[in-house]
C-alpha positions, 0 to 999 in steps of 0.5 A, spaced: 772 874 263 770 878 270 763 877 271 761 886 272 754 885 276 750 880 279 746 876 275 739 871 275 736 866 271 732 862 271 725 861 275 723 856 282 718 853 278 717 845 277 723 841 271 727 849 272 733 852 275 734 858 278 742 861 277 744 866 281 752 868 278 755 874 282 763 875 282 768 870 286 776 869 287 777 862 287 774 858 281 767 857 280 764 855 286 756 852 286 752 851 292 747 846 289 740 846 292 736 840 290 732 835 291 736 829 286 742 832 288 745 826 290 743 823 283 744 828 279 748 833 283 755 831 279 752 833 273 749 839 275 755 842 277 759 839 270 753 843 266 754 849 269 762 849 270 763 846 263 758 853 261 762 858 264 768 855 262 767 856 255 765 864 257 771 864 259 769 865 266 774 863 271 772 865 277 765 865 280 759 864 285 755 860 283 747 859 286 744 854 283 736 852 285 734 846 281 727 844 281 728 838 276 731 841 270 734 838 264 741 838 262 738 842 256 735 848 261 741 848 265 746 850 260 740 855 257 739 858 265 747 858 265 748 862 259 743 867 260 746 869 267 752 869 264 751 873 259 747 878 263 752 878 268 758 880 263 753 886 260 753 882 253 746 880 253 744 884 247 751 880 244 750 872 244 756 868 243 754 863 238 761 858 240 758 856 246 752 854 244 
């Protein structure tokens, strides 16, 4: 699917993540900002591509500004960017979840 529009999730709060996913070109590219990257920055990265990979999302740029988040409210910020992205936020896609 091709994103339509830039679109934010998320807040900059303690144990949240921000997720800003706009259009890209060459597969799904995250810069990760984070201060348990080097702990946790695979994980990240798998969560957020393993979502928009089930939204059939090939291409994308990624923003990810992570404050401590659960893999649970990664995957919830994710697909809440996602969907406000494909202009299908009043439409939820149940398989992904």
């Amino acid at each position: 699917m091709d994103i339509k529009k830039t679109a934010l999730a998320g807040t900059l709060e303690s144990s949240d993540i921000q997720i800003t996913l706009s259009q890209g070109n060459n597969g799904i590219n995250i810069d990760l900002d984070s201060s348990v990257e080097e702990l946790y920055g695979n994980q990240i990265r798998r969560v957020i591509t393993d979502t928009l990979t089930a939204y059939g999302i090939d291409n994308a740029n990624v923003k990810a500004v992570d404050k401590g988040a659960l893999d649970c409210v990664i995957k919830a910020r994710t697909m809440a960017a996602a969907q406000r992205a494909l202009d299908t936020a009043d439409q939820p896609d149940w398989e992904v979840f």
